[in-house]
N, C-alpha and C positions, 0 to 999 in steps of 0.2 A: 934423730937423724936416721937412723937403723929400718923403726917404723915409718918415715916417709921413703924410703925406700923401699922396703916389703910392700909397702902400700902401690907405689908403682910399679914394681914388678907384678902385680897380680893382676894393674890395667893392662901391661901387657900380655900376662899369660889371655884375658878375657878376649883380649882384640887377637888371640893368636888360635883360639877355640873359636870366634866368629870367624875367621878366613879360612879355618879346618871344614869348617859346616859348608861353607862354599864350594870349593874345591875338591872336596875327598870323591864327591860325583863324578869325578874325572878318571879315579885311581883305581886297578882292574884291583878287584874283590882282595885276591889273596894278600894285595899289599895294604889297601885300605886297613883291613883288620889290626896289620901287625906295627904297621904307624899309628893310628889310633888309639894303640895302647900307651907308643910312648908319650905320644901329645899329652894323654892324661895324668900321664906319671910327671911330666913338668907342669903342669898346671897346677895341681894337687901339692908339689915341690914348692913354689913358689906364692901359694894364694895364701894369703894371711887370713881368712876366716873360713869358720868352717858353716855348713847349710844343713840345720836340720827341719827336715817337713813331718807335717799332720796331717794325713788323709782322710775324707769324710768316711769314706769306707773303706778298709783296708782290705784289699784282695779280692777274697768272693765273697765277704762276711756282706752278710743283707741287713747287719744291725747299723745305726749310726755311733760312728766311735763318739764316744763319752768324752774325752780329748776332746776332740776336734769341737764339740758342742759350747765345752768350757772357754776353749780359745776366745772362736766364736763373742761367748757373753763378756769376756773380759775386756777383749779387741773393740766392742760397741762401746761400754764404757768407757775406755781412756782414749778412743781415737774421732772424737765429734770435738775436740779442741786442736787435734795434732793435723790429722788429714786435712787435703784439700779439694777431696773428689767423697762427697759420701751420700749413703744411700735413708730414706728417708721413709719410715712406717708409722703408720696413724692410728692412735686406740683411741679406745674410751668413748666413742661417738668424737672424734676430732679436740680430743679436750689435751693430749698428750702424743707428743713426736719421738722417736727415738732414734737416733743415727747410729748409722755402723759406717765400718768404711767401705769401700766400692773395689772392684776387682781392681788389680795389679797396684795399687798403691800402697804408698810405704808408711808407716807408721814407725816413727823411732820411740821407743822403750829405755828409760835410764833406771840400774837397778843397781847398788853398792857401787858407784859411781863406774859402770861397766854399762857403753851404750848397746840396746838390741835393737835389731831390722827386724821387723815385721811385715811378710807381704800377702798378698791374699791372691792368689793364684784360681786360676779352672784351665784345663784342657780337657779338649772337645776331640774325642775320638768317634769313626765314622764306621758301622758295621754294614754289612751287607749279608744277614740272613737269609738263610735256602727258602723260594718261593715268598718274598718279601722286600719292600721297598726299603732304599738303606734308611738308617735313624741313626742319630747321633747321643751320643754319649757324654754327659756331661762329668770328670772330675774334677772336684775341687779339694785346693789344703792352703795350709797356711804355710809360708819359708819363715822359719826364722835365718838371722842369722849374726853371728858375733865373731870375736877376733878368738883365734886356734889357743891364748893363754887362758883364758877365762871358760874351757870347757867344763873344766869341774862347778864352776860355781853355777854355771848354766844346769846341770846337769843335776845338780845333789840339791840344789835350793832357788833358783829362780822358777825353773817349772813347775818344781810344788810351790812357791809363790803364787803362779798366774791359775793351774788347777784349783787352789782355794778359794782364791776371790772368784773365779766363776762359777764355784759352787755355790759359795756367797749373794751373788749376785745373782743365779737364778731362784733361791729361798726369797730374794729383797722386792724382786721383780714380778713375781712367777704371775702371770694368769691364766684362769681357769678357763677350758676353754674345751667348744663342745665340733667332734668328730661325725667326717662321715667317710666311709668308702669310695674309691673312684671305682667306674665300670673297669673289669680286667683289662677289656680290650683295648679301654684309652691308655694302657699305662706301656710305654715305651721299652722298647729292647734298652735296659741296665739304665732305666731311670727309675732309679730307688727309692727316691725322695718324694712322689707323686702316689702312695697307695694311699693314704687320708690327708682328705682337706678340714679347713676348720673355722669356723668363727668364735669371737670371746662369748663364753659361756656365763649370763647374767640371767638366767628364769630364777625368779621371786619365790618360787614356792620352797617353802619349811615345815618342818613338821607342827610348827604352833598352827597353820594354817590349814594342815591336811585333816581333812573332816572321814573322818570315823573312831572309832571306839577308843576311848583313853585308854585303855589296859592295854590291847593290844598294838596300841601305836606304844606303849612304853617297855613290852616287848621286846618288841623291832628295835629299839633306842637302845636298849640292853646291852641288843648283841651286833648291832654295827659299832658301839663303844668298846665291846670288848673284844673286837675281832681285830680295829685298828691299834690297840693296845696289845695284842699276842704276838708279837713276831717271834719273840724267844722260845714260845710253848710251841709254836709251830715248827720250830728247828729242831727243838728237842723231840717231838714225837714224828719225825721226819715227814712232811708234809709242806705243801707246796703252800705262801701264803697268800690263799686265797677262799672265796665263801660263793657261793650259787644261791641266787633266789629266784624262786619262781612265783610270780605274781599273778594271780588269776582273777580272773570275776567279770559278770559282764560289763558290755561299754561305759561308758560316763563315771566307771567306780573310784577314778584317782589314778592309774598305775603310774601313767605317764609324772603326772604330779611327786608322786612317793619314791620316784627313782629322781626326780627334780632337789627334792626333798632331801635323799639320802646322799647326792656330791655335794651341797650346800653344808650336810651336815660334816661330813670328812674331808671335804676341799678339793675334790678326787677334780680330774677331767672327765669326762665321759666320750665313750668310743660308739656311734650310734651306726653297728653295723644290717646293712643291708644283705639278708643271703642273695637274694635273686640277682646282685651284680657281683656275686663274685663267680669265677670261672670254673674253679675245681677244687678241692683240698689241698694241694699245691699250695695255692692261691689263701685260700683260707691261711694256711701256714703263717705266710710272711704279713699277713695285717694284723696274726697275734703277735708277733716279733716284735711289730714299729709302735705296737702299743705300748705305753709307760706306765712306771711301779705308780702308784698313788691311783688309779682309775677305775673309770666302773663300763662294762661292756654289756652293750646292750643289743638284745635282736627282739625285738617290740611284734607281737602277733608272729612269734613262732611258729605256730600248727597254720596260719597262709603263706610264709615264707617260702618253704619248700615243700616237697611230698617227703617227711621225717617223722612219718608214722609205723612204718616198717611195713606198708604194704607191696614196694616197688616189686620186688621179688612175685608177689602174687599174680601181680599186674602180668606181670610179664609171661609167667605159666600160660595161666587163663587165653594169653595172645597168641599161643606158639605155632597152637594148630592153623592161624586165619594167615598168620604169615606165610606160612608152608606152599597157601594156594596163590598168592598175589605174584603178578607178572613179576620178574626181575628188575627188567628197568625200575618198575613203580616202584618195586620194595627198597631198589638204591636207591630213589630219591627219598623215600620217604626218611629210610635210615641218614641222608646228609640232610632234611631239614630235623630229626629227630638230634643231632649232632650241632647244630647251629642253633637251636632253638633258645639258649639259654644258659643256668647255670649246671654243672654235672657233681656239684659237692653233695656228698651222701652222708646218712645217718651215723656211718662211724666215722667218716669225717669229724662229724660235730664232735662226736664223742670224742675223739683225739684231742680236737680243740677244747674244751671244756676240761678235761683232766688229764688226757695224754701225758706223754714225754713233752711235748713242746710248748706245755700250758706252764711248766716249772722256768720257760726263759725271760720271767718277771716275776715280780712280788707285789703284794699290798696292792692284790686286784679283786673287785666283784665280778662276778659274771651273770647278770639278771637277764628273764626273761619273761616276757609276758605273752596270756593267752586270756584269749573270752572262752575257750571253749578245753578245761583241762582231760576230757578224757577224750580228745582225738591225738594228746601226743604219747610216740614212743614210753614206755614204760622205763626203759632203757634211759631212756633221756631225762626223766625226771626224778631217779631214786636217789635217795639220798645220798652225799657223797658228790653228786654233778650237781645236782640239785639241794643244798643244805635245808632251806628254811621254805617253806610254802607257805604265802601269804593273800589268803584269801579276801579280796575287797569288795563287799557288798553291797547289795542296796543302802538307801540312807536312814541311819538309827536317830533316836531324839538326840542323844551325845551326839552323832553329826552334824546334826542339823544346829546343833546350840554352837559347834563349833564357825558354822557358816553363816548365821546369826551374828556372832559373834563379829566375824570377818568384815559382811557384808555392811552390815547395819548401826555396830559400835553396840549391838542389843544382847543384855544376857538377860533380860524377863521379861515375858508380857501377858496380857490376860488371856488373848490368845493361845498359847504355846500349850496348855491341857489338851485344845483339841487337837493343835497338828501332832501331838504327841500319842493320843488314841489312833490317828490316821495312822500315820509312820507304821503303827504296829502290824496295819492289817493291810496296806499296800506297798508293792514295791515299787519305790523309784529309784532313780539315781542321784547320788549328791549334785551331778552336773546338773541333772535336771532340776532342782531343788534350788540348788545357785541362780539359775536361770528366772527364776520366779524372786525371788530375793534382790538382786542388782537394780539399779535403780537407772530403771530406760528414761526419766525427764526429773528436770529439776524440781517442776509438783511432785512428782510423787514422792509420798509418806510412806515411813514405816509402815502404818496400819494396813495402807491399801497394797504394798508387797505381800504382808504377810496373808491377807485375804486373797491374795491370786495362789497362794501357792495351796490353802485351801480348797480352792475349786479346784486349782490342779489335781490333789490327793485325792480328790471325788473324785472327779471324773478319773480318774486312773484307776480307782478301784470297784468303778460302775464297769470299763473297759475290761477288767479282769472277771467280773460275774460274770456279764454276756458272755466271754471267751469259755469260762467254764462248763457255762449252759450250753452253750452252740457245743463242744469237745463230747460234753454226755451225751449229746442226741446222736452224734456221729455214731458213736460207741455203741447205744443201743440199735440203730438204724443199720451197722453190721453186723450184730449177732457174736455171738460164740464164735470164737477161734477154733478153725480146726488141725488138728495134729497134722 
């Protein structure tokens, strides 16, 4: 009896806060305030439950609350039976649906026979930055909400209830899944949730299939096993857990493949950043933020990325005196398109990102990068410490090739394989290339008649390099002595 009456009395405190909303537009400022108050204090007086919310961000944090993520996964699993308004995403190549539920709907929660409100809220706030078109702002949280007895159980054991199972459930659930950066400029005044997009991460390649040298692929196996397995030695000798690779070699060697290879083997995601769209070191900043513990980051063909060889400085001497003489006008335009043209993240940027201060707001992350060309990057950039392990991928050895053989063909002998094994020695190809002769372009084709293209191929590839050498000598003699 008591509680149907508390219960009414809070329909009407609700209908006496929706007439307050109406009307206080009426009321000159100094009195609006000081009614206001007490509306609240009878409202608060009389409403028998109490609202606690979870914000996706709380305040100015650029991180996503951990909370709100757990909600989130726990809310999708119990509310695709309860809700009757839900939202509906598709894996797996269409093989698997998932429901959550759909904004402003209620899901109820029964927990030690004590009912919970669940709602899923967003408000849309409207800015109007200086010299800019307004944009809207998206928050969103969850309300819960329960009756004012039952705070303590909400409090000391319900919500570590729903926190668990959605830890639970994203270990049950998780997929791997492969990252990219948006351009700075598409990303919205305080739309936080838009710096990486992403698709499910499924490339096949492993390290049974990665073709080069056995030793040194068991190497590599070594110490990404033992890197995922040190988080305690890493705490103990105070250091950030995290490893840098630098993957060099020319084209067609694997990298892309070997960093394919290394989230397959640790189950990481991978974050495949682009420097040339991101805006500034600012910017840089918060795409390491939103990245997550278990990952691998990656900037593929570093040394074309940016100019991060440490010449900018140079550049810029060398230009000082040309500018001095250019008309004004011209030099301010040139200066707003030199301002416009691109990204403005610099060498110690990187360096900040890579082992800064703000490389420690995650754990249990790789940081790889790759180059065809390792002596055009910063010295800076690659010493040990940003850089851990440098892993050189080369032309293809007979161990490569046996292992692509292997791959391609289902072949570990043949009568063959002496000669393309004298080849290998004395030419340089690439594994891709070598694949390429291997694969089997029509359903005639035989083993035999693969392995005889790729024969010709290693000829001709290493007739291509004789002329080259011979034409390089004639050059050489046909300029003479170098003079001091």
């Amino acid at each position: 009896m008591i509680g149907d009456a508390m219960t009414n009395l809070g329909s009407v405190a609700a209908g006496l806060m929706f007439l307050w909303t109406i009307f206080s537009g009426w009321l000159p400022t100094q009195f609006r305030d000081h009614v206001e108050q007490y509306v609240h204090r009878v409202r608060d007086y009389v409403y028998p439950y109490i609202d606690i919310t979870f914000h996706e961000y709380e305040g100015d944090e650029i991180e996503r609350s951990k909370a709100y993520a757990a909600i989130e996964r726990f809310l999708s699993t119990n509310s695709s039976d309860r809700a009757n308004r839900l939202r509906a995403k598709v894996f797996n190549d269409n093989e698997s649906v998932v429901l959550s539920m759909d904004e402003n709907v209620v899901v109820i929660d029964d927990f030690q026979d004590i009912k919970i409100w669940w709602t899923s809220k967003k408000n849309i706030l409207q800015h109007q930055p200086l010299y800019s078109k307004r944009v809207d702002e998206e928050k969103r949280y969850y309300k819960l909400t329960c009756r004012r007895e039952h705070r303590d159980t909400i409090k000391n054991a319900y919500l570590q209830h729903v926190l668990h199972e959605g830890k639970a459930i994203a270990v049950r659930t998780r997929q791997r899944k492969l990252y990219t950066n948006n351009k700075s400029e598409n990303i919205g005044y305080g739309n936080r949730r838009s710096m990486w997009s992403h698709i499910i991460f499924e490339h096949p390649s492993t390290f049974d299939t990665l073709a080069m040298d056995p030793v040194k692929k068991e190497v590599i196996l070594d110490d990404l096993r033992t890197f995922s397995e040190s988080k305690d030695y890493y705490k103990k000798v105070g250091k950030s857990w995290k490893r840098g690779y630098l993957l060099h070699g020319p084209p067609g060697t694997g990298k892309s493949s070997m960093i394919a290879a290394m989230a397959n083997l640790l189950e990481y995601d991978i974050y495949d950043l682009e420097l040339s769209s991101v805006k500034d070191n600012t910017d840089l900043r918060k795409l390491l933020i939103e990245t997550s513990s278990k990952s691998i980051i990656v900037i593929e063909d570093i040394d074309c990325s940016l100019d991060l060889t440490g010449q900018r400085k140079k550049k810029n001497e060398e230009n000082k005196d040309d500018d001095e003489t250019i008309d004004p006008i011209l030099k301010k335009a040139q200066e707003e398109k030199e301002k416009n043209k691109g990204s403005e993240v610099t060498l110690s940027g990187l360096l900040n990102f890579v082992d800064g201060l703000w490389s420690a707001c995650g754990s249990e992350r790789l940081i790889v990068f790759t180059t065809n060309f390792l002596d055009k990057l910063d010295v800076a950039l690659t010493r040990r410490g940003r850089m851990d392990m440098h892993i050189e991928l080369s032309y293809c050895c007979f161990e490569a090739f046996k292992v692509l053989a292997k791959n391609y063909m289902d072949l570990e002998s043949h009568e063959l394989f002496g000669i393309i094994s004298g080849l290998l020695k004395e030419t340089n190809i690439t594994p891709a290339d070598v694949a390429e002769d291997l694969i089997r372009k029509s359903a005639k084709q035989d083993v035999e008649s693969c392995l005889k293209n790729l024969i010709n191929s290693l000829k001709k590839a290493k007739e291509e390099a004789r002329l080259k050498a011979v034409k390089d000598a004639r050059m050489k003699d046909e300029a003479g002595p170098s003079s001091c």
